[in-house]
C-alpha positions, 0 to 999 in steps of 0.5 A: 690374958694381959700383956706387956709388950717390950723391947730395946724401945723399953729402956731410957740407956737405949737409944730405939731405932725406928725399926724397933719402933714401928715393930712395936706399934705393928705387934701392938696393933696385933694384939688389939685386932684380937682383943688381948688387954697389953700395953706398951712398955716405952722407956720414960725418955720417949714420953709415953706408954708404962715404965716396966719398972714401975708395974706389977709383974703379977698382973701379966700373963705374957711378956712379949720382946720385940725386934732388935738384937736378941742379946745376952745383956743386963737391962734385958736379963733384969726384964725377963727376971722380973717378968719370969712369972709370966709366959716370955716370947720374943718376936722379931728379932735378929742375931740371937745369941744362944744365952739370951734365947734361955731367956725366953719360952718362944723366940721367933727369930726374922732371919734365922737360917732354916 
């Protein structure tokens, strides 16, 4: 098992939020304590972790989206697609629209109604 943890943080159009940020480092501090092999997908302008677009989607079972709005737009259906070998979940979010949660096998949404 190896995962690319991602989200609106993973894209240099994006400017993150803090709340995404720190979504990010809770999610990957998980999936240390549990021993899963995962990195950390940071767009190129914050200076750390992989860009998405430089790796192998071959080598991931699992992409995990974090926080944020869940929303139908380019940079992430462009994620997913080139992820779509691998197991995608979505963890944390907020308004989610209903063409963006095809994106993904599991969504697990923070303010969902039931």
């Amino acid at each position: 098992m190896r995962v690319l943890l991602a989200g609106w943080f993973s894209f240099d159009e994006v400017i993150a939020t803090v709340g995404d940020e720190l979504g990010a480092d809770v999610v990957a501090r998980w999936l240390t304590d549990l021993g899963v092999d995962h990195d950390v997908a940071w767009a190129p302008y914050l200076e750390r972790g992989v860009d998405w677009r430089d790796l192998d989607p071959a080598d991931y079972t699992h992409l995990v989206f974090v926080s944020g709005p869940l929303a139908d737009r380019l940079l992430l259906r462009e994620l997913a697609e080139a992820f779509a070998g691998a197991r995608r979940w979505a963890v944390n979010l907020s308004a989610v629209e209903e063409s963006a949660r095809g994106l993904f096998d599991r969504v697990w949404e923070r303010d969902a109604p039931a």
